[in-house]
C-alpha positions as CSV (number, residue, x, y, z in Angstrom):
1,X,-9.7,-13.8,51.4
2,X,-8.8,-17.6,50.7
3,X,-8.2,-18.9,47.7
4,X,-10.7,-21.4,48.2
5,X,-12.9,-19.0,48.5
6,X,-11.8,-16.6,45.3
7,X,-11.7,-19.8,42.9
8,X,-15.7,-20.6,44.4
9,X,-16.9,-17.4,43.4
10,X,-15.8,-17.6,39.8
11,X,-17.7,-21.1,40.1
12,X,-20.8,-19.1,41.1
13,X,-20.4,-16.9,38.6
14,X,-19.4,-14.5,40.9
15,X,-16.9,-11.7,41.1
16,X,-15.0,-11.7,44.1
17,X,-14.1,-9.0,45.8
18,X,-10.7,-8.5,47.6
19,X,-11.1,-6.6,50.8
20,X,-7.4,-6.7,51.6
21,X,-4.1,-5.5,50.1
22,X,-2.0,-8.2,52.2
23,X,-0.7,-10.5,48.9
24,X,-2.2,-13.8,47.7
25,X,0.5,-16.7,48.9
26,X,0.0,-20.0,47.3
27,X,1.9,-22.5,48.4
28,X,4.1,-24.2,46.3
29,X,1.6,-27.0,46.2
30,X,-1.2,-25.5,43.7
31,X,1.5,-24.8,41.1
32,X,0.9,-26.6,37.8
33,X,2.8,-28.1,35.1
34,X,1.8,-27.8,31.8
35,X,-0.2,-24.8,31.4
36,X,-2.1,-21.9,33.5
37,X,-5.3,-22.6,33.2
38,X,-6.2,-25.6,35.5
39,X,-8.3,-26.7,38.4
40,X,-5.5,-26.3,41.4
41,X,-4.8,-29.4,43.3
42,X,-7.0,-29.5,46.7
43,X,-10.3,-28.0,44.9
44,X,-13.2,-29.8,44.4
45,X,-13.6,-31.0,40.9
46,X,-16.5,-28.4,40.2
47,X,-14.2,-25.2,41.3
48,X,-13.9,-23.1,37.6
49,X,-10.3,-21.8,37.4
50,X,-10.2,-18.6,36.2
51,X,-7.1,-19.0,34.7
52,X,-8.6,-21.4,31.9
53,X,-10.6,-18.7,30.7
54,X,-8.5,-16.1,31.3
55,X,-5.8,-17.6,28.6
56,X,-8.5,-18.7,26.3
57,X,-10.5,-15.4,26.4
58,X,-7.1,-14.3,25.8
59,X,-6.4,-16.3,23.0
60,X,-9.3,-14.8,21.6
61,X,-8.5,-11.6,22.2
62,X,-5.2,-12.3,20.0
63,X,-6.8,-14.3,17.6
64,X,-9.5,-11.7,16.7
65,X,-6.2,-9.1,16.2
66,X,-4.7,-11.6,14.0
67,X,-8.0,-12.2,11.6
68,X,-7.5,-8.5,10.6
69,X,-4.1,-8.2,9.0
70,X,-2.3,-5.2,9.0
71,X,-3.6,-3.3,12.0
72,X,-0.9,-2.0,14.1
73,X,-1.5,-4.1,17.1
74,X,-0.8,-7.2,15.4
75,X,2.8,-6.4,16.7
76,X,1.7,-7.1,20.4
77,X,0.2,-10.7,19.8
78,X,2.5,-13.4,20.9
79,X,3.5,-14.8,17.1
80,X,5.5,-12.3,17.0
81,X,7.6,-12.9,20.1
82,X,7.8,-17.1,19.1
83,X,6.8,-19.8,16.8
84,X,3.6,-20.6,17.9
85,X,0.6,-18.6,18.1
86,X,-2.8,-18.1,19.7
87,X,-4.2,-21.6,17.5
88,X,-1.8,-23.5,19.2
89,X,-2.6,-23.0,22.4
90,X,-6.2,-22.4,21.8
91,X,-6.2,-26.1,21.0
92,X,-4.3,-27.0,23.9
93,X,-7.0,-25.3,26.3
94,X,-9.7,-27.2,23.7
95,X,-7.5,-30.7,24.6
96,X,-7.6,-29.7,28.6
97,X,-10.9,-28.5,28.7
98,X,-12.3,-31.7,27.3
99,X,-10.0,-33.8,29.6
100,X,-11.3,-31.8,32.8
101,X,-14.8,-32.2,31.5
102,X,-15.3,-35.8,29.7
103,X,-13.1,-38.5,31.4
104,X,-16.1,-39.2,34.1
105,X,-18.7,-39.6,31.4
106,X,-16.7,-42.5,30.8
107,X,-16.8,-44.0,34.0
108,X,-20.8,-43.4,35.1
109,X,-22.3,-43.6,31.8
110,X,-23.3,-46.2,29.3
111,X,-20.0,-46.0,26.4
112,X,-22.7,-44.4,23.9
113,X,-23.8,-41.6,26.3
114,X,-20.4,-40.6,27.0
115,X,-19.5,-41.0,23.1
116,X,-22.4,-38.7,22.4
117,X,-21.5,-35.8,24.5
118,X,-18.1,-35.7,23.0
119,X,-19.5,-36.0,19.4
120,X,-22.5,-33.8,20.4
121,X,-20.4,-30.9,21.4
122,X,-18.5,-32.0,18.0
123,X,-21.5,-31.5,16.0
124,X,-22.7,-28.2,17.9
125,X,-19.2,-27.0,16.4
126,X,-19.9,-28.1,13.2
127,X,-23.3,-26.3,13.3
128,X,-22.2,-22.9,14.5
129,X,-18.8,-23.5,11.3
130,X,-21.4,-23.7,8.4
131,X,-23.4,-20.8,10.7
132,X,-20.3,-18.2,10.2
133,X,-19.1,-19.2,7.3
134,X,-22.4,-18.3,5.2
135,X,-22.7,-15.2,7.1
136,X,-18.9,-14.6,6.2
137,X,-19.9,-15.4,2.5
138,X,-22.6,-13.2,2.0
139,X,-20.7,-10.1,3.7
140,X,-17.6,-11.0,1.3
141,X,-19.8,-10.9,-1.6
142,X,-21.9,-8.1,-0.9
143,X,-18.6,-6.1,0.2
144,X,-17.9,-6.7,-3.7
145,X,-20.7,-6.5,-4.9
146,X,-22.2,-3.3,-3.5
147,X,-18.9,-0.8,-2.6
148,X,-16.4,-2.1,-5.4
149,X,-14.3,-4.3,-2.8
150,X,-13.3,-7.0,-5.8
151,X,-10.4,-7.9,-3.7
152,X,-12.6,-10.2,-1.5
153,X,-13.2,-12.4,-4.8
154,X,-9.9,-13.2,-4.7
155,X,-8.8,-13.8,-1.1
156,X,-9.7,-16.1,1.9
157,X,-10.0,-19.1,-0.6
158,X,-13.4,-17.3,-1.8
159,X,-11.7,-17.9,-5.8
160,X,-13.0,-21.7,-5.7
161,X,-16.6,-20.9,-4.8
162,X,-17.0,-18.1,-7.6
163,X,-15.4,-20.3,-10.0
164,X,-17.2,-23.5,-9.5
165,X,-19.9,-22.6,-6.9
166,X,-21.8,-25.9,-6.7
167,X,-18.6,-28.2,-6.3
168,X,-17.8,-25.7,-3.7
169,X,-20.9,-25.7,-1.8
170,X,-20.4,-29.2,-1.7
171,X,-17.1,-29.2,-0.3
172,X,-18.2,-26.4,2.7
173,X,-21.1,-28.9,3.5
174,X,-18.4,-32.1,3.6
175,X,-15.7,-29.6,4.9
176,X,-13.9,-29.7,2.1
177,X,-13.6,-26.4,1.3
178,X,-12.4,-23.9,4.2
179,X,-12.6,-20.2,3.7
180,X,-9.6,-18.4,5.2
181,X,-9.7,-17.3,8.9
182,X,-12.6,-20.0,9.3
183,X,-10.8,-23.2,9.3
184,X,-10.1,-23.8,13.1
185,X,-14.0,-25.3,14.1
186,X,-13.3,-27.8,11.6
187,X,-10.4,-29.3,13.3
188,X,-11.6,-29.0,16.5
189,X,-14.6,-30.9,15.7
190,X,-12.0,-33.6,14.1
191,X,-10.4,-33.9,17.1
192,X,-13.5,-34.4,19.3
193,X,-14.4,-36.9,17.0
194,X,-10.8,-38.4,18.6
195,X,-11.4,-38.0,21.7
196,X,-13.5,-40.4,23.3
197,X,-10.8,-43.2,21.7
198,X,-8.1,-40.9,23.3
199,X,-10.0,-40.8,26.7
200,X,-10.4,-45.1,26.6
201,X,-6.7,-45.4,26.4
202,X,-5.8,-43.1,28.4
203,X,-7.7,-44.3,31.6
204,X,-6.0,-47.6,31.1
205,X,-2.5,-45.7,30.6
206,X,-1.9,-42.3,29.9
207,X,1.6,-42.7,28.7
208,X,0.2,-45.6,26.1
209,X,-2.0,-42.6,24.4
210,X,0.0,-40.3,24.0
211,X,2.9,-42.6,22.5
212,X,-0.2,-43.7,19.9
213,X,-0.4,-39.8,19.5
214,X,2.9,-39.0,18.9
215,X,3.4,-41.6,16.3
216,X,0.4,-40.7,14.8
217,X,2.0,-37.3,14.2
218,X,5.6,-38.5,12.8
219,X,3.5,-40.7,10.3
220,X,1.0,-37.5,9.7
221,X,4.4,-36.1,9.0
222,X,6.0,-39.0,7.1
223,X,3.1,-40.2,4.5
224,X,2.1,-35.9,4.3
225,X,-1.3,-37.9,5.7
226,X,-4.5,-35.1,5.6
227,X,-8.0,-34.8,5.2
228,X,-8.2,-33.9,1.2
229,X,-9.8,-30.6,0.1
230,X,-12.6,-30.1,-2.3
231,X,-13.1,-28.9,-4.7
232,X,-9.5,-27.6,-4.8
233,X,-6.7,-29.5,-4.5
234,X,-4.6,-30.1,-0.8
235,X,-5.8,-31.1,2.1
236,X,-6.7,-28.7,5.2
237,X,-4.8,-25.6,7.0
238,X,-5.1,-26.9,9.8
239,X,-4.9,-31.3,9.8
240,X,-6.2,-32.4,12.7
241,X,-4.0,-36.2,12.5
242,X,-1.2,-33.5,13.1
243,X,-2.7,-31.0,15.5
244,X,-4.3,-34.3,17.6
245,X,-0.9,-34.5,19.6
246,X,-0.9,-30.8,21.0
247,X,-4.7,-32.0,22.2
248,X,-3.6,-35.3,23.4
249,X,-1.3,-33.3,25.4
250,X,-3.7,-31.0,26.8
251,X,-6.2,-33.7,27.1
252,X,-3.8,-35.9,29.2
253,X,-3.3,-32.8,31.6
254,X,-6.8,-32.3,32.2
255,X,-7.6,-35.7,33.3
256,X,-4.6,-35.8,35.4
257,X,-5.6,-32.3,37.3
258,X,-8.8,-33.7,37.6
259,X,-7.5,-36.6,39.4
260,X,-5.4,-33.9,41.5
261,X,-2.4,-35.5,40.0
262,X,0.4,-33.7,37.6
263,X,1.3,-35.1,34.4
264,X,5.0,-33.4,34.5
265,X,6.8,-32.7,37.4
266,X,7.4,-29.3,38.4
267,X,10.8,-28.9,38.9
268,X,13.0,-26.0,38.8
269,X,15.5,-27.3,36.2
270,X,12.9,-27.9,33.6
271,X,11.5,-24.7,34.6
272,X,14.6,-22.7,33.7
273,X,15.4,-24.6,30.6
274,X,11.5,-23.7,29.2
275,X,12.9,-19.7,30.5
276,X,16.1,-20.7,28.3
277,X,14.6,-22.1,25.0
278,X,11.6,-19.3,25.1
279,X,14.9,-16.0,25.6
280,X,16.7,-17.9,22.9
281,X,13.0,-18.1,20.8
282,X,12.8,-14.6,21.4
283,X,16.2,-13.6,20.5
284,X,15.7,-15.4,16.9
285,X,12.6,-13.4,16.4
286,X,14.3,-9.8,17.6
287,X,18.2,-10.3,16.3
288,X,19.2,-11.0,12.6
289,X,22.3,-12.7,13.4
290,X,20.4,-15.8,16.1
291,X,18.1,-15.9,13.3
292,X,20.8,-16.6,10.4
293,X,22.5,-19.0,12.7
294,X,19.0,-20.6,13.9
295,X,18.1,-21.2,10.3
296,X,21.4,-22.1,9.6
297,X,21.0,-24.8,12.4
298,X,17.9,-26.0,10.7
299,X,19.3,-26.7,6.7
300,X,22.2,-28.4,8.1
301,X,19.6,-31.0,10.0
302,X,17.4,-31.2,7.2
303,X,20.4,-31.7,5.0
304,X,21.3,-34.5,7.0
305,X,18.1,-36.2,6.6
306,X,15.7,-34.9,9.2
307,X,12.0,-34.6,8.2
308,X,10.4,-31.7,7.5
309,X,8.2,-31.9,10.6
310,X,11.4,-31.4,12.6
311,X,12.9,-28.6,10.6
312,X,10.5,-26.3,9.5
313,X,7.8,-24.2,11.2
314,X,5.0,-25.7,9.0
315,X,1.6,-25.0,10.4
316,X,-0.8,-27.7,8.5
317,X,2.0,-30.2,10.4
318,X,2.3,-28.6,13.8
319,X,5.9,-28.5,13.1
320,X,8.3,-29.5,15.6
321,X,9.6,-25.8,16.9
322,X,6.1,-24.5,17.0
323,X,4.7,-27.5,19.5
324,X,7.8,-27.1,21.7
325,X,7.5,-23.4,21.9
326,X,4.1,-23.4,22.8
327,X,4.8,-26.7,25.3
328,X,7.7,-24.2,26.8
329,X,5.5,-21.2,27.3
330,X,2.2,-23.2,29.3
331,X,5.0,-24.8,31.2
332,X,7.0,-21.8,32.1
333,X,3.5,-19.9,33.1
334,X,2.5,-22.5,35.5
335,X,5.2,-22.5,37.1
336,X,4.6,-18.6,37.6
337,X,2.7,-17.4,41.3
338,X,1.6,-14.1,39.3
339,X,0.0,-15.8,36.9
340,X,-2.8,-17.0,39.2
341,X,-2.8,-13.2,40.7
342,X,-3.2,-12.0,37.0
343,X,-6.1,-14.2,36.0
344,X,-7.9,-13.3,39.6
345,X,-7.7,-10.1,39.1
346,X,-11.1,-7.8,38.1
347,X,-9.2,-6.2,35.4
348,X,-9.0,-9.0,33.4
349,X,-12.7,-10.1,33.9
350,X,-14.3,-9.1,30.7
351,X,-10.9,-11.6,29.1
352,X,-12.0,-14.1,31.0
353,X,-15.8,-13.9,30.2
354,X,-15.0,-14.0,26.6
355,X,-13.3,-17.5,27.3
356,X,-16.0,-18.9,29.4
357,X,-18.0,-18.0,26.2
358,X,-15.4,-19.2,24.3
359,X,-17.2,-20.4,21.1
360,X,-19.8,-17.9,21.0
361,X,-17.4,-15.2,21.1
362,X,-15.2,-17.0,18.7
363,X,-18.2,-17.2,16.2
364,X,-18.6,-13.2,16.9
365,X,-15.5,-12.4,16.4
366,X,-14.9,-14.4,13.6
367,X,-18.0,-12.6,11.2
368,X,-16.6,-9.2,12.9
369,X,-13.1,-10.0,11.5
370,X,-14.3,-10.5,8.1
371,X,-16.6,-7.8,8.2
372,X,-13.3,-5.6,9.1
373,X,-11.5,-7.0,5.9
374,X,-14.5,-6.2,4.2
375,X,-14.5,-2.8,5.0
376,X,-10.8,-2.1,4.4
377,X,-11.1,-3.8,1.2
378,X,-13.9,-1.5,-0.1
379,X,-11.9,1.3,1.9
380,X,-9.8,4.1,-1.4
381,X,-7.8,5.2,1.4
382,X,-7.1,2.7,5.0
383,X,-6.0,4.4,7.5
384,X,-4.2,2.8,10.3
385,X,-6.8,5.4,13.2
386,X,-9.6,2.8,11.1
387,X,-7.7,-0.5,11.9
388,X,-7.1,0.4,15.8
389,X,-10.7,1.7,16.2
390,X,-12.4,-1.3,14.4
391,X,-10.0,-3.9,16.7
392,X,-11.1,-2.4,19.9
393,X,-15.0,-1.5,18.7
394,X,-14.9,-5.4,17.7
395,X,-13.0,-6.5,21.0
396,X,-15.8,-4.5,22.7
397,X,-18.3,-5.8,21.0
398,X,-17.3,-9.6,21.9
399,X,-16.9,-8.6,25.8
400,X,-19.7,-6.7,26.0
401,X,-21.4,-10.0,24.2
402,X,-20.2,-12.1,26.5
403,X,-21.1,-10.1,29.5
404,X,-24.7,-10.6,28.4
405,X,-24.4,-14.6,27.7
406,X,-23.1,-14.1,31.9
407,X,-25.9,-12.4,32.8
408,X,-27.9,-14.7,31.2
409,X,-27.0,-17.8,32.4
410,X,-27.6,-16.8,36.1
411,X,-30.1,-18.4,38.2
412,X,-32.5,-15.8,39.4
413,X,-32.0,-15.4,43.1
């Protein structure tokens, strides 16, 4: 079976079916630069790649881990093998997703049309964040309030809204108060409010926005530049006049695939020094002594003047070793033949129907992820058997979800 033909059956909605054990070559030509999931050079614009949402169902998969704390699979999720995790390149996908699917909006619409569907899908997201996060509310409170779980008074920034609940509701209706584990729609939705002005650059010159983005993110870092909280002081987790270059990035990559062009070379000396930097990554995660020296490495720089931003691995910021871990590990992959097998592969469908469903699922698990803190919390004895069996019961739940949103959105033969 052809490629062509594999990738046109996901577009179908379609499972393909492989007929033949001989192995899938792909020449050297549909390789990628900057990340796995992307339309291959040669396709049609409409083809879906499955490996988009294969590595955001994916991302998913290990964000929904993550939003329980403690279970024992948390040790299997990629922040512990490196500095970034699943947000970063969740939003990188977000960034490429919207640059394979806005640019030509641009180009055939009236400006305000095209403006609108960015800012409309900004606004659906904004929707579905005050959706979850009253849900999330009422289950945190009634955990409480019914079995005795007075812990979830306390955590997830839930404190604020039980000590001054109508500033509070205020400042989830302006987005000024996040509750933990709920805070990523509200970036996103920031950063598609960028977009469009990203997009109207970039078609004039690529390399022009992202220089605007990157300085952007050293002055984020520089002035400590956010989006202030409310009631409470600080700004947000996750501030998206940081996080915007990591889109721009991913943004610039789609609209260069989509053209059938790459925006980094692939060449095999960058692609062993991405190997390099993500084994010596590993290796300060894993071994005490690369860790002392790494750190080491870091408080001589910053003694020596260097910014924060550079030094650290703060998240609010997108510090500097977390953006080029995650910029390592999307290069490194798409440089990677199996990869493509991977994502093609039926065994990894119900991951990449949770991606194609990305938001719904996200929303899903989200509200299941509290609920599972909720139960733990109200919980005299938590039992690791409880943690493992609520992550895959939830991860179940979200798959089997999605499945149904598939079925769903078929056209009746």
């Amino acid at each position: 079976m052809s490629l062509r033909i594999i990738i046109g059956s996901w577009a179908n909605g379609r499972k393909p079916r492989f007929h033949s054990r001989r192995p899938l070559r792909i020449p050297r030509l549909f390789l990628l630069e900057v990340s796995a999931p992307m339309t291959p050079v040669g396709h049609p614009a409409s083809a879906r790649d499955p490996r988009l949402d294969f590595f955001r169902g994916l991302a998913l998969v290990m964000i929904f881990i993550n939003h329980v704390p403690g279970n024992p699979l948390e040790v299997f999720t990629n922040r512990t093998f490196g500095f970034s995790d699943a947000a970063e390149g969740f939003v990188f996908m977000s960034g490429m997703a919207a640059g394979l699917a806005y640019p030509m909006a641009f180009v055939r619409l009236p400006l305000w049309r095209a403006v609108a569907k960015c800012w409309g899908r900004a606004w659906t997201l904004y929707s579905v964040h005050l959706v979850i996060t009253m849900i999330s509310l009422a289950i945190m409170m009634g955990a409480a309030y019914w079995f005795g779980a007075e812990k979830m008074w306390g955590i997830n920034n839930v404190a604020p809204w039980i000590e001054a609940p109508v500033q509070a509701t205020i400042g989830i209706a302006t987005l000024g108060h996040q509750f933990g584990y709920l805070n990523i729609l509200p970036m996103y939705a920031a950063l598609l409010l960028m977009t469009p002005a990203m997009i109207l650059v970039a078609q004039r010159n690529m390399w022009v926005m992202l220089g605007g983005s990157l300085l952007l993110w050293v002055v984020t870092g520089e002035t400590r530049l956010n989006i202030p909280a409310f009631p409470n002081a600080g700004g947000w987790f996750f501030n998206p006049f940081a996080w915007q270059f990591l889109f721009a990035i991913g943004l610039a990559t789609g609209m260069r695939l989509k053209s059938g062009r790459r925006l980094v070379p692939n060449v095999a000396w960058a692609k062993w020094l991405s190997l390099a930097f993500l084994i010596f990554v590993l290796a300060w995660m894993k071994i005490d002594i690369v860790q002392f020296y790494g750190r080491a490495g870091l408080s001589f720089l910053r003694d020596h003047g260097f910014p924060f931003y550079i030094t650290s691995f703060d998240k609010t910021f997108l510090a500097a070793p977390r953006l080029l871990h995650l910029l390592a590990l999307v290069y490194f992959l798409s440089t990677q033949t199996w990869v493509l097998r991977l994502s093609a592969s039926r065994w990894v469908w119900p991951v990449e129907l949770m991606g194609r469903f990305g938001l719904a699922c996200f929303a899903l698990g989200t509200v299941l992820s509290i609920l599972g803190q909720s139960i733990k919390a109200a919980l005299i004895y938590d039992p690791w058997i409880f943690d493992m069996g609520f992550v895959f019961v939830g991860l179940a739940l979200q798959m089997g979800f999605a499945r149904i949103k598939w079925q769903l959105a078929q056209k009746p033969a």
